[in-house]
C-alpha positions as CSV (number, residue, x, y, z in Angstrom):
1,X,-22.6,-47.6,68.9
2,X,-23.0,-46.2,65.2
3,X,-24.8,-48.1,62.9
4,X,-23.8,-49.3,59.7
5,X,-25.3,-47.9,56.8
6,X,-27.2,-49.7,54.2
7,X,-26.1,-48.4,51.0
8,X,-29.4,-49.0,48.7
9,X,-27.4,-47.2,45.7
10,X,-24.7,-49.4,45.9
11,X,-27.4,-52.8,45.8
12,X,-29.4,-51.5,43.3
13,X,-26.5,-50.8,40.9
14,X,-25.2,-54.1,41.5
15,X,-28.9,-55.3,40.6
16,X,-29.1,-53.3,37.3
17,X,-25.8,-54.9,36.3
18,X,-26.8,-58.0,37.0
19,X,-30.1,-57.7,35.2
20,X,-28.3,-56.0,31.7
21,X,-26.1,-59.1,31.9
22,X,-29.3,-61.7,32.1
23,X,-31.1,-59.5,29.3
24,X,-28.5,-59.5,26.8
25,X,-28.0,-63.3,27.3
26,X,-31.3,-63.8,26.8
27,X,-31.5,-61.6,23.7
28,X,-28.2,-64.0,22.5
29,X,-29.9,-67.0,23.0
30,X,-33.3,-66.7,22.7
31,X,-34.1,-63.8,20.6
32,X,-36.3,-62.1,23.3
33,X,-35.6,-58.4,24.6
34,X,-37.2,-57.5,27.4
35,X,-39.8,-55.3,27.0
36,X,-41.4,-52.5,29.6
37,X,-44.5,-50.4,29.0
38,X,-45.3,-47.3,31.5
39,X,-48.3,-45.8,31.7
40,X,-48.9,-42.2,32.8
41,X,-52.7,-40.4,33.0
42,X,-52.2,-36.7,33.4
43,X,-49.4,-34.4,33.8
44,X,-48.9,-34.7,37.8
45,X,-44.7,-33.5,37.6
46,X,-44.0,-36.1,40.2
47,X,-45.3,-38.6,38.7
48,X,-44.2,-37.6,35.0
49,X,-40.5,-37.2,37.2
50,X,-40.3,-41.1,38.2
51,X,-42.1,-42.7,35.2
52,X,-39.4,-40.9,33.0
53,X,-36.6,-41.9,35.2
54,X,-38.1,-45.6,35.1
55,X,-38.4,-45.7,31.1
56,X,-34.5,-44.0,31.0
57,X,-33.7,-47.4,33.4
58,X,-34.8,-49.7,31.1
59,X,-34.0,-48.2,27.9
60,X,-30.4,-48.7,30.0
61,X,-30.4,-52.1,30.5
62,X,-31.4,-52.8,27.0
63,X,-35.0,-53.2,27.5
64,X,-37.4,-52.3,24.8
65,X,-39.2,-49.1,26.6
66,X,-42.5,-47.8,25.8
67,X,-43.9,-44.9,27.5
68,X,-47.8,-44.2,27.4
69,X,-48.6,-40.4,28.2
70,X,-52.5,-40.3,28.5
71,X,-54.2,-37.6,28.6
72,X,-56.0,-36.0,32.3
73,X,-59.2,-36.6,31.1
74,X,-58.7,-40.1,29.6
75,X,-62.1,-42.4,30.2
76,X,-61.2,-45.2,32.0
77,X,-62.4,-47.6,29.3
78,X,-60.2,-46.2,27.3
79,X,-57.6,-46.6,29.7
80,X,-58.6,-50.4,30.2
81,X,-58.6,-50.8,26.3
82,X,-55.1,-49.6,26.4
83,X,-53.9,-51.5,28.7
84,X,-55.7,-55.0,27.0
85,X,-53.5,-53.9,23.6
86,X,-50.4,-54.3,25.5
87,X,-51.9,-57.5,27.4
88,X,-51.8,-59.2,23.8
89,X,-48.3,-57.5,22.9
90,X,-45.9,-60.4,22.7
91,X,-42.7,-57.7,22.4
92,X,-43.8,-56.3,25.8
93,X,-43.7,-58.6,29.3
94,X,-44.8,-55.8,32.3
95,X,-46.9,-53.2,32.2
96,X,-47.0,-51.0,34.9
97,X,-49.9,-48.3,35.3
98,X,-48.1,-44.7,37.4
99,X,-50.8,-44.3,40.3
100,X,-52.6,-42.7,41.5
101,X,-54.8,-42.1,38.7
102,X,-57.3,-39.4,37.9
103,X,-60.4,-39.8,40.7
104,X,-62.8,-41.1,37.6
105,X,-60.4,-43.8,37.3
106,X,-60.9,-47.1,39.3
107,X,-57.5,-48.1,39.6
108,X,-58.5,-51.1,40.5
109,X,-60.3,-52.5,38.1
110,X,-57.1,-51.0,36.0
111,X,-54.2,-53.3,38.0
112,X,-56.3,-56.8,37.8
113,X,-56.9,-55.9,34.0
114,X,-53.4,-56.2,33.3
115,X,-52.3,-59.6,32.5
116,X,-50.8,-61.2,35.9
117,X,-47.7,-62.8,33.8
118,X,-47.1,-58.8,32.7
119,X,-47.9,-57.5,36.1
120,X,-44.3,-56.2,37.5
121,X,-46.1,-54.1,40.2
122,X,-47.4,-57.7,41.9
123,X,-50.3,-55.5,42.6
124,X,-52.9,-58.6,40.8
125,X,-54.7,-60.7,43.4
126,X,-53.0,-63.9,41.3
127,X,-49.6,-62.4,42.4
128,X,-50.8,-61.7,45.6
129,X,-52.1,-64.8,46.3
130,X,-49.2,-66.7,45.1
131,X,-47.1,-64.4,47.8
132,X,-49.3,-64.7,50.3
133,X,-49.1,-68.8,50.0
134,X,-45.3,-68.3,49.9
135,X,-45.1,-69.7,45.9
136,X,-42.7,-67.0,45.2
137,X,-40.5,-68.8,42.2
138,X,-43.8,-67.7,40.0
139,X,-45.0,-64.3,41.5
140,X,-44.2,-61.2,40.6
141,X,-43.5,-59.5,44.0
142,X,-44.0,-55.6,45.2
143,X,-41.0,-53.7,44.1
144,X,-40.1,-51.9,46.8
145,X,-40.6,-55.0,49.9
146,X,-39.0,-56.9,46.9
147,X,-36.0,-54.4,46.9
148,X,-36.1,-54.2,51.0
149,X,-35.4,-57.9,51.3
150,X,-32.5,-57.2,49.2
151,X,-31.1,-55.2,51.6
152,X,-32.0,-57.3,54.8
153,X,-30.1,-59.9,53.1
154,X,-27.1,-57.9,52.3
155,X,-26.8,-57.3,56.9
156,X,-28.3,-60.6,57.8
157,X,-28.6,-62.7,55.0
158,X,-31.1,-65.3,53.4
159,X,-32.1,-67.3,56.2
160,X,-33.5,-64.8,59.1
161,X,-34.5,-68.6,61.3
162,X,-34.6,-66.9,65.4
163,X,-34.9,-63.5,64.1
164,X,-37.8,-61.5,65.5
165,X,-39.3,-58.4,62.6
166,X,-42.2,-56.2,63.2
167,X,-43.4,-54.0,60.3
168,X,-44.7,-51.0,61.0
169,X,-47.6,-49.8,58.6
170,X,-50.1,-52.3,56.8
171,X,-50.4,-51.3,53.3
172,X,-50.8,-53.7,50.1
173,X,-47.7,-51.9,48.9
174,X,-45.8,-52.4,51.4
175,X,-46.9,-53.7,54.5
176,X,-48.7,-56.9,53.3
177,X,-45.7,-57.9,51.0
178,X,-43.4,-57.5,53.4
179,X,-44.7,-59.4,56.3
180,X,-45.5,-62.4,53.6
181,X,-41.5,-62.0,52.6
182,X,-40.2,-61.9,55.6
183,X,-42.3,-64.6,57.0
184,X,-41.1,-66.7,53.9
185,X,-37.5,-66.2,55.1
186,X,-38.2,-67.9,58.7
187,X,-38.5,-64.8,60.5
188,X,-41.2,-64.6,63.5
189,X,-43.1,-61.7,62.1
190,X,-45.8,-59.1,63.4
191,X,-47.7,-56.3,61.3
192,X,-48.0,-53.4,63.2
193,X,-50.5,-50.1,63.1
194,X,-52.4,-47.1,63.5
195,X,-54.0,-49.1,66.2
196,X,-51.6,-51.2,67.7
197,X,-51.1,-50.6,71.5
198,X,-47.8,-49.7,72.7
199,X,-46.3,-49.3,69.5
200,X,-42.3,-48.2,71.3
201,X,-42.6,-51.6,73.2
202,X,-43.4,-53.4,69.9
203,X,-40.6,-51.9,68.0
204,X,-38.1,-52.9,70.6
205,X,-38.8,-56.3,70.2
206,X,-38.0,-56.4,66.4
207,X,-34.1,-57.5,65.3
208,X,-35.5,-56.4,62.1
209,X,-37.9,-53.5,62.4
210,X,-39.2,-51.9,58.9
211,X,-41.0,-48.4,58.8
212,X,-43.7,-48.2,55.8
213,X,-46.2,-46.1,58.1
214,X,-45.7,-42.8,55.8
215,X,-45.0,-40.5,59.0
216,X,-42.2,-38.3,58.5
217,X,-39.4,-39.6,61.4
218,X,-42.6,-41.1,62.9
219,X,-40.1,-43.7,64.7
220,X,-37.6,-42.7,67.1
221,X,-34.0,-44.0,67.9
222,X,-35.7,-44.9,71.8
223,X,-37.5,-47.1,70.2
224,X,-35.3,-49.0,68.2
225,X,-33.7,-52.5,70.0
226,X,-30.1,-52.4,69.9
227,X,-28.3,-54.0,67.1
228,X,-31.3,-54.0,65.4
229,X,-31.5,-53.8,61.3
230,X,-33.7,-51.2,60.1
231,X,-35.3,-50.1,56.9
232,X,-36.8,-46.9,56.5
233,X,-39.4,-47.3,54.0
234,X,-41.0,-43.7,54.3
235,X,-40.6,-40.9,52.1
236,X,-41.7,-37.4,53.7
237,X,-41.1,-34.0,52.3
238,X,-40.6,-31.8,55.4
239,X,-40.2,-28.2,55.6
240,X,-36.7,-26.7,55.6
241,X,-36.0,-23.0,57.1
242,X,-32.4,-23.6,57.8
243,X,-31.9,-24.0,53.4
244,X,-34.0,-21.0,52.8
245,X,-37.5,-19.6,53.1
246,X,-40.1,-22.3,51.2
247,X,-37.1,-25.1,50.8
248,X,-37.8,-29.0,51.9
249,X,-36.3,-31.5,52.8
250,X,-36.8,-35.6,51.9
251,X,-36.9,-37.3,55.6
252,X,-38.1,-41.1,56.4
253,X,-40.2,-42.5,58.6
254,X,-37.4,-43.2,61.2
255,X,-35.4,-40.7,63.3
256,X,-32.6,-41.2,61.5
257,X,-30.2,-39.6,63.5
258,X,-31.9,-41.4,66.9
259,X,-31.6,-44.6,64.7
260,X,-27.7,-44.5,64.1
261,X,-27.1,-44.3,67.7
262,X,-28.8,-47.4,68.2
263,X,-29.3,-49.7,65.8
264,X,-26.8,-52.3,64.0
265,X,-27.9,-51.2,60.2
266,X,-30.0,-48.5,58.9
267,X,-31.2,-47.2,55.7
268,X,-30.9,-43.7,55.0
269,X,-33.2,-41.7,53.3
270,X,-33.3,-41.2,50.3
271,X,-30.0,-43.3,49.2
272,X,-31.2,-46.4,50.9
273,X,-34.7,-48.6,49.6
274,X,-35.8,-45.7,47.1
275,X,-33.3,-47.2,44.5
276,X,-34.2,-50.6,44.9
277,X,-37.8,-50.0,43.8
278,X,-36.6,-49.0,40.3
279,X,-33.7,-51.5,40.0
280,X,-36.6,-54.1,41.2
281,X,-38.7,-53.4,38.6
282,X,-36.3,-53.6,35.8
283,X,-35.6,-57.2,38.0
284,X,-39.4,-58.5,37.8
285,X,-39.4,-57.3,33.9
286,X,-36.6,-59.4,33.0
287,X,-38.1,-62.3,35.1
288,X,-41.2,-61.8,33.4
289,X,-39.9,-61.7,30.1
290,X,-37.8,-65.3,31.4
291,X,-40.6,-67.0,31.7
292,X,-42.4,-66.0,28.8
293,X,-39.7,-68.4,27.1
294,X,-39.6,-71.0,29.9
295,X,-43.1,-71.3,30.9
C-alpha cells in the first residue's frame, strides 16, 4: 500500500480563491473590505518571516492589511492600548497578536483583550466556549485544526458518523480545537498525551489519527492502522548532514516515510496543513468581516 497524499497547497489555494471571490462580492454589495491587522512585538526573524507572508496574503485577496511592528521593549499596556484602538476600528474585523510575545508580556491578558467578533485566532474563551459547545456557525475557530478539518474532509468527507480519531497532543492550539471539531463531525474521539499509556496501541485504533505533539517524526508508520487518514500537524527543524555541515531540515511529527507505507492518506510536511493555517485565517477574516454586516 502507498498512501495518498494530501495536498494542503492545492486546498488552501482553492480556499484563497474562494475567499477573494466572497470579499469582492462583499465589497460590490455592501461596501465593506475586509480588513486584517497583525501585530508583531520584536524583531524575532521567524516571526517577522510569517507575519509578513500573512499581511502579503491578505493584501492578495483584497483585504485592507495593516501591519503593527512594535518595538522589543513595548510595555504591555501599551500593547493592550494598541490593540483596544483597533478593537474600536470599524475598517478592521481580526486582529491577530504574532506569539509568543516578549516574557514581560502576558499574552494572555493580550488574546481576551481583543474583541471576540475580531478575534480570527479563536484563541478568546468566548470563541472557545462557543467551540467547545459545538455553536460553530458564530465562532471563530483555531486556524490550523480549522484548516486540518479541511483536509479530512477532502479523504473522508463532512460526515465522519463510525469513524474512530485520536489526537495526539493536547494543546489549546491545536489539540483542544481539534478534538471539539472532530467530535462535531460525529467522529468517536480521544485526546491523547505525554501521559497516555500505550500510546502505539492507541494510535492503531484511530481511522483518523492527527499528530500536534511537537516531536519531530515522534509517530511511527508501526503505529499507524491501515487505511488510516493522517495529518501531521508538527513542524520540527532537524539537523541535516547529508545537505552540508550546519543545514536542516523541516520534518513532522509522523514518520513520514513509515506513514506512506501504511496509511490511506497522509499529509506531508511542510506542503500539507502549514498552508491551510494562512489560507484559514484570511477565511475567518472574511467571516468576520460577514457578520459585521449580517449580525
Amino acid at each position: 500500500m502507498t498512501a495518498t497524499v494530501i495536498d494542503g497547497k492545492a486546498r488552501a489555494e482553492d480556499l484563497v480563491t474562494e475567499v477573494t471571490q466572497r470579499a469582492a462580492k462583499l465589497r460590490a454589495e455592501h461596501g465593506v473590505i475586509p480588513g486584517l491587522a497583525v501585530i508583531i512585538v520584536g524583531s524575532d526573524p521567524a516571526s517577522q518571516i510569517y507575519v509578513s507572508s500573512k499581511s502579503r496574503r491578505a493584501a492578495a485577496c483584497g483585504f485592507h492589511s495593516v501591519q503593527r511592528d512594535l518595538p522589543e521593549e513595548t510595555s504591555e499596556a501599551d500593547l493592550l492600548a494598541e490593540v483596544v484602538r483597533l478593537n474600536a476600528d470599524p475598517t478592521i474585523h481580526g486582529i491577530l497578536v504574532q506569539l509568543p510575545l516578549p516574557r514581560h508580556i502576558d499574552a494572555g491578558k493580550v488574546i481576551q483583550a481583543i474583541a471576540p467578533e475580531k478575534d480570527v485566532d479563536g484563541f478568546h474563551f468566548i470563541n472557545v466556549g462557543k467551540l467547545g459547545t459545538g455553536e460553530t456557525e458564530t465562532a471563530l475557530v483555531p486556524c490550523t485544526p480549522a484548516g486540518s478539518m479541511l483536509l479530512i474532509e477532502k479523504v473522508l468527507g463532512k460526515d465522519l458518523s463510525g469513524k474512530t480519531a485520536v489526537v495526539v497532543g493536547r494543546s489549546n492550539i491545536v489539540g483542544k480545537p481539534m478534538f471539539n471539531l472532530l467530535l462535531k463531525a460525529n467522529a468517536t474521539v480521544t485526546i491523547a498525551h505525554s501521559r497516555t499509556p500505550d500510546l502505539p496501541a492507541l494510535c492503531r485504533t484511530a481511522d483518523i489519527l492527527v499528530a500536534a505533539i511537537g516531536k519531530p517524526e515522534f509517530i511511527k508508520g508501526d503505529w499507524i492502522k491501515p487505511g488510516a487518514a493522517v495529518i501531521d500537524v508538527g513542524i520540527n527543524r532537524i539537523d541535516a548532514p547529508e545537505k552540508g555541515e550546519g543545514k536542516t531540515r523541516i520534518v513532522g511529527d509522523v514518520d513520514y516515510a513509515g506513514a506512506l507505507k501504511v496509511a490511506g492518506a497522509v499529509t506531508p510536511v511542510p506542503g500539507g496543513v502549514g498552508p491551510m493555517t494562512i489560507a484559514m485565517l484570511m477565511a475567518n477574516t472574511l467571516r468576520a468581516a460577514e457578520q459585521s454586516v449580517t449580525g
